[in-house]
DSSP file (Angstrom, degrees, kcal/mol; ACC not computed):
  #  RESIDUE AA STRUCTURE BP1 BP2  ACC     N-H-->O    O-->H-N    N-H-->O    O-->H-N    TCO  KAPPA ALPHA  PHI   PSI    X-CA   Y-CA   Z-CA
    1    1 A X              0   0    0      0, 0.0     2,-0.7     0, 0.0    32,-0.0   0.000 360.0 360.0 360.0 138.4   19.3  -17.8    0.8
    2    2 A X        -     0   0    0      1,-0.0     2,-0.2     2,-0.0    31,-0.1  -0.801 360.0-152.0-101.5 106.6   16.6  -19.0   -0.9
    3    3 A X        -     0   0    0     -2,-0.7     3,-0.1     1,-0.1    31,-0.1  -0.428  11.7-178.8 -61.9 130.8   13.7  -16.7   -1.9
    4    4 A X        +     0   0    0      1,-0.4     2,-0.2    -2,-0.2    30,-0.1   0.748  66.5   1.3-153.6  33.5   10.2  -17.7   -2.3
    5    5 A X        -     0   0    0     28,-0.1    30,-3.4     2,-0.0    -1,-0.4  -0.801  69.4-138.3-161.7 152.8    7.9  -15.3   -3.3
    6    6 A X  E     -a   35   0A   0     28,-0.2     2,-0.3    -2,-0.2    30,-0.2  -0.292   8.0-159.2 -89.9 157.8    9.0  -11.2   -4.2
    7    7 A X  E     -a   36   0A   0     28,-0.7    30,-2.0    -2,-0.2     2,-0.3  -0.720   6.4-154.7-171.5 116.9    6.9   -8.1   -3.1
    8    8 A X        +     0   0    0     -2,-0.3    30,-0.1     1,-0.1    28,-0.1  -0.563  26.3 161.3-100.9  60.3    7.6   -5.1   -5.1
    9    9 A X    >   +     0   0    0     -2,-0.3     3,-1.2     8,-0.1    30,-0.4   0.309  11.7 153.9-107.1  33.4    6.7   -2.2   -2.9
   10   10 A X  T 3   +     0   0    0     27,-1.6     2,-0.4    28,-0.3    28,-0.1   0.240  64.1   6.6   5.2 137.7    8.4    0.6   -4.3
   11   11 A X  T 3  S+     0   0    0     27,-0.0     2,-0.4     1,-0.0    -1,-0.2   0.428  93.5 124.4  40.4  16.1    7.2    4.0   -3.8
   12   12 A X    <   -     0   0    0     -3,-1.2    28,-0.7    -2,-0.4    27,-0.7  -0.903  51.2-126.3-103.3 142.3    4.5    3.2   -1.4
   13   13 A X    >   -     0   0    0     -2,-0.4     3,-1.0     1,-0.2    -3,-0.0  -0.867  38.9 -50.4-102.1 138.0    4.1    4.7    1.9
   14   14 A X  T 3  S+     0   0    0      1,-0.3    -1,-0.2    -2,-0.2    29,-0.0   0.320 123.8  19.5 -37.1 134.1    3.7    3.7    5.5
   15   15 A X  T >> S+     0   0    0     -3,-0.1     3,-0.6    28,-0.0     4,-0.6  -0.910 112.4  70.1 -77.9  -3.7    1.4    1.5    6.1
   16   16 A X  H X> S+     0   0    0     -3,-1.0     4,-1.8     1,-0.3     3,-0.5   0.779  97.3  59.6 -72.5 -33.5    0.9   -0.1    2.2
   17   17 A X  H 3> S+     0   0    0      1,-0.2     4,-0.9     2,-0.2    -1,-0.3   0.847 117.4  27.8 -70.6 -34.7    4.5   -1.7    2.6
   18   18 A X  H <4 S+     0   0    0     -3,-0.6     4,-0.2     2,-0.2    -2,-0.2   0.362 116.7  58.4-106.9  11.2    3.3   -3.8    5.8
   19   19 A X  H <X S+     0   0    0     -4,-0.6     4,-4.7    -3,-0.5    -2,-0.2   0.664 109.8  37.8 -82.2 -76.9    0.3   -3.9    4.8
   20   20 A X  H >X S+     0   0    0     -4,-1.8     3,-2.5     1,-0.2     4,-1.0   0.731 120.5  56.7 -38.5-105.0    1.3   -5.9    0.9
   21   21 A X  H 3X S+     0   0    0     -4,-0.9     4,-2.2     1,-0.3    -1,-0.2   0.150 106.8  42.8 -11.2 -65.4    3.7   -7.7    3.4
   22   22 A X  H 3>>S+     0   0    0     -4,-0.2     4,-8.2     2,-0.2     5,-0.5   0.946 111.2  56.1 -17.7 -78.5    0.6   -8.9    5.8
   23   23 A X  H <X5S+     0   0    0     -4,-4.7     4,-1.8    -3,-2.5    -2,-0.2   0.983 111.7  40.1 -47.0 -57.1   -1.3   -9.9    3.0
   24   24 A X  H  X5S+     0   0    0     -4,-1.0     4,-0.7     1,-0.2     3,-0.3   0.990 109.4  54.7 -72.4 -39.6    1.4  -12.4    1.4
   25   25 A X  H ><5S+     0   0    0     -4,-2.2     3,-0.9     1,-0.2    -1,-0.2   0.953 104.3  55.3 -35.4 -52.1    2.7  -14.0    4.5
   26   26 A X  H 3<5S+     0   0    0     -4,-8.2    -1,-0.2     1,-0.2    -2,-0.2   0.913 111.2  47.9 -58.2 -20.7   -0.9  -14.9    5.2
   27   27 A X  H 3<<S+     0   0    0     -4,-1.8     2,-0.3    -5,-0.5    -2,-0.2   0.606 103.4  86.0 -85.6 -12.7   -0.7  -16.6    1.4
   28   28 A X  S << S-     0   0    0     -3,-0.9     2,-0.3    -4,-0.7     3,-0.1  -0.695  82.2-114.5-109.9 163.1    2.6  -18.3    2.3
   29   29 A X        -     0   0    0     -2,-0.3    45,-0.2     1,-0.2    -2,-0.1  -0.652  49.1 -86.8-115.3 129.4    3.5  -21.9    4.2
   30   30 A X  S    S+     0   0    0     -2,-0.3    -1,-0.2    45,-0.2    45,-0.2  -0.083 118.8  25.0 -55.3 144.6    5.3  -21.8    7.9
   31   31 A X  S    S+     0   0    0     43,-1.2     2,-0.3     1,-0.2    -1,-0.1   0.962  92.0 124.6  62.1  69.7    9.5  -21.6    7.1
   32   32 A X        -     0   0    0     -4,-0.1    42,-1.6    42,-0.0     2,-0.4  -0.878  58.5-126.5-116.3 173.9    9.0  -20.0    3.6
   33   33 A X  E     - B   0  73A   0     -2,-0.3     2,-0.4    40,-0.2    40,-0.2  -0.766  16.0-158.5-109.8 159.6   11.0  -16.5    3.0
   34   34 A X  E     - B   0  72A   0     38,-2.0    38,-2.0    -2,-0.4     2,-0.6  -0.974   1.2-159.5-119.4 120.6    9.6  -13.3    1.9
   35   35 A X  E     -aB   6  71A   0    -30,-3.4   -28,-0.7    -2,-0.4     2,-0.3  -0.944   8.5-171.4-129.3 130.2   11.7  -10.5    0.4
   36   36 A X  E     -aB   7  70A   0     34,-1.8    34,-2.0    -2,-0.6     2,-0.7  -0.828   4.3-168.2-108.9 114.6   10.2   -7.4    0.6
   37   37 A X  E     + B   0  69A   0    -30,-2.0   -27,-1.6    -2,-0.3     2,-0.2  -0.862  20.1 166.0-125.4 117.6   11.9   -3.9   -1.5
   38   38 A X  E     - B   0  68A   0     30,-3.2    30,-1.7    -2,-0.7   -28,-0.3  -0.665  40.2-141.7-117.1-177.9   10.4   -0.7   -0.5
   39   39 A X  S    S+     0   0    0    -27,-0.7     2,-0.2   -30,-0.4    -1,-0.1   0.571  71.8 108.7-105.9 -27.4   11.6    3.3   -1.1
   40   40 A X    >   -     0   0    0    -28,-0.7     3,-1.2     1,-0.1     4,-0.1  -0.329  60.7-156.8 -60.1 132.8   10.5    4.2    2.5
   41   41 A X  T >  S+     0   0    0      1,-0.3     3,-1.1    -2,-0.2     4,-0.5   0.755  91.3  59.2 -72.5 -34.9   12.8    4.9    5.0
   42   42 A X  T 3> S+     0   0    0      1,-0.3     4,-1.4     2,-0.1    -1,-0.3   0.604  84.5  75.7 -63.0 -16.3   10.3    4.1    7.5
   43   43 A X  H <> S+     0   0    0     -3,-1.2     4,-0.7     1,-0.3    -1,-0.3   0.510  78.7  68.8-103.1 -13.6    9.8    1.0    6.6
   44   44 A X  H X> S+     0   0    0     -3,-1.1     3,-2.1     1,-0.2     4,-0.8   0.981 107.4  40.6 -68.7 -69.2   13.1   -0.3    8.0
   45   45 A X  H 3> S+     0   0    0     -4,-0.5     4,-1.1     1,-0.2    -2,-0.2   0.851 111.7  59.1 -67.1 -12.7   11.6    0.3   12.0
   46   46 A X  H 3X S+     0   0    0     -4,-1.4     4,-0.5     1,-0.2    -1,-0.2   0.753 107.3  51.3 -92.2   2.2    7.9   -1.2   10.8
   47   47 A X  H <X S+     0   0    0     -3,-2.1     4,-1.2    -4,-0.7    -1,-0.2   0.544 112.4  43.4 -78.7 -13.3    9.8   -4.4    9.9
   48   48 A X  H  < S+     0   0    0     -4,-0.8    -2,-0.2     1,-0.2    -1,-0.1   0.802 116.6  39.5 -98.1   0.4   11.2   -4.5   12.7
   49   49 A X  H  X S+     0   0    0     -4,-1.1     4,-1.5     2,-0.2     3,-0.5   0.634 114.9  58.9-118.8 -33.6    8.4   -3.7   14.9
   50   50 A X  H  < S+     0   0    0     -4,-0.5     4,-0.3     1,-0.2     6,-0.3   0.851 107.1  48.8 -69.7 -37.0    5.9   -6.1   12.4
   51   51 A X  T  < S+     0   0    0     -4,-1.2    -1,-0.2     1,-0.2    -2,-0.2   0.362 107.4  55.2 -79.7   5.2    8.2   -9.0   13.1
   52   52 A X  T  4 S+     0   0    0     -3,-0.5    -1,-0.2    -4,-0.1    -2,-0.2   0.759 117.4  33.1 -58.5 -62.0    8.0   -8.2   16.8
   53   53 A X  S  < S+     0   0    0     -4,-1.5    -2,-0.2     1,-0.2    -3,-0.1   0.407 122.4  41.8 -86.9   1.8    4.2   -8.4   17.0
   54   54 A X  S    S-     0   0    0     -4,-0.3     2,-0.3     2,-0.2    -1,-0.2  -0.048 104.0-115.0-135.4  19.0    3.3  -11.0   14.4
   55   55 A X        +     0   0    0      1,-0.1     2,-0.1    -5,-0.1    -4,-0.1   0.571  65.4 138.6  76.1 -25.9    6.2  -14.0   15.0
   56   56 A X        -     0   0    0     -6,-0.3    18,-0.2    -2,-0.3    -2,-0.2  -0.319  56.5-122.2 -73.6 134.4    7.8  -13.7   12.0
   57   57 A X  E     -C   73   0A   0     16,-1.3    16,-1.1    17,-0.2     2,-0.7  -0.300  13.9-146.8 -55.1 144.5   11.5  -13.8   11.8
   58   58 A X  E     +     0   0A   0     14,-0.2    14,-0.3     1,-0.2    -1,-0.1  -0.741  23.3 175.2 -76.9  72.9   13.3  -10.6   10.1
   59   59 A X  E     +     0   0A   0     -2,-0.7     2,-0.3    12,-0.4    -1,-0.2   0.901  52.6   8.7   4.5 -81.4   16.2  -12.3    8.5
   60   60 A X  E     -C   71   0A   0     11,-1.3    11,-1.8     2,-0.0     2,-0.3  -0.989  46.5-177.1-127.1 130.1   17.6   -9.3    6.7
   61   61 A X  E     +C   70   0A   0     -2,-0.3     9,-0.2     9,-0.2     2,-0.1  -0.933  16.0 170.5-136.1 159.3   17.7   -5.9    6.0
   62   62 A X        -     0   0    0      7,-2.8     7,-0.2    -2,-0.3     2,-0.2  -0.271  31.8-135.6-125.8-168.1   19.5   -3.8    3.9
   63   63 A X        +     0   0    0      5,-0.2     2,-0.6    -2,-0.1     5,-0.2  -0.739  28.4 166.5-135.9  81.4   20.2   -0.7    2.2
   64   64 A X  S >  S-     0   0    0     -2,-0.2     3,-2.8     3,-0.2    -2,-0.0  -0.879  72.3 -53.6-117.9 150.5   21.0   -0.6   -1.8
   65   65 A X  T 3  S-     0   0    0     -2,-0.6    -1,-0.0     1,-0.2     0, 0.0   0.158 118.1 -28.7  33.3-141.3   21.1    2.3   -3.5
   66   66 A X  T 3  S+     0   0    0     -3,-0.1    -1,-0.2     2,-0.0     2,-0.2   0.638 120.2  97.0 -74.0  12.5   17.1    4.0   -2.5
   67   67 A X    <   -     0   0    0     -3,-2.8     2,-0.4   -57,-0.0   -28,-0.2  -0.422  59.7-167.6 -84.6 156.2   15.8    0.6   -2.1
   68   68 A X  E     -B   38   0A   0    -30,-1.7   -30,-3.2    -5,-0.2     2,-0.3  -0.821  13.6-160.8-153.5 127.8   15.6   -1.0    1.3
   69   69 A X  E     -B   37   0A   0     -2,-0.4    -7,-2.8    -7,-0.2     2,-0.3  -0.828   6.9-163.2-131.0 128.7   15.0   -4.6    1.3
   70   70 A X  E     -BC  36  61A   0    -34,-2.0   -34,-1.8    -2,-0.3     2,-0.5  -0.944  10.5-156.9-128.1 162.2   13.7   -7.2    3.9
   71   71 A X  E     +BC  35  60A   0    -11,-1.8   -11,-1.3    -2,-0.3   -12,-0.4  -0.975  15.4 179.4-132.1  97.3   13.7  -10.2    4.3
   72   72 A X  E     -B   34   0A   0    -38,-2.0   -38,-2.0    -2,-0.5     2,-0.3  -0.617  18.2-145.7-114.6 179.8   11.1  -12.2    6.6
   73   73 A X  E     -BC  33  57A   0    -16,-1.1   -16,-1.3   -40,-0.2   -40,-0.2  -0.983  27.1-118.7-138.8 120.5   10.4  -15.7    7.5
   74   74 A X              0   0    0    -42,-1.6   -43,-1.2    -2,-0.3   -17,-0.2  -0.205 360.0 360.0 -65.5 162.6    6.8  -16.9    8.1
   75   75 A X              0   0    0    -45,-0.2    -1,-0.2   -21,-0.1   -45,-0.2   0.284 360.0 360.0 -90.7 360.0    6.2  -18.1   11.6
């Protein structure tokens, strides 16, 4: 799958992960990917719940090691 732009948001807490997220989606071109790696646990249901309200696909997420990684697709 083809990345194309990174968002490192590590050790930030709900809302700063969907927040970053927001901010780069707006920055990005309709069909481009975003992959998003956060430490929050939370952050699993406010991807899913951001891609609900905002269009964007969720593609992926995952679980490695404390990382939890998503994956959107701009609308």
């Amino acid at each position: 799958m083809q990345i194309d732009k990174e968002l490192d948001a590590r050790g930030l807490n709900c809302p700063l992960p969907i927040l970053k997220a927001k901010k780069a989606l707006s920055d990005m071109q309709s069909g481009q990917t975003l992959r998003v790696v956060a430490t929050d646990a939370g952050s699993v249901r406010d991807f899913q719940a951001f891609s609900k309200q905002t269009g964007n696909d969720l593609l992926v997420q995952q679980t490695v090691g404390a990382d939890y990684i998503h994956v959107m697709r701009r609308r």
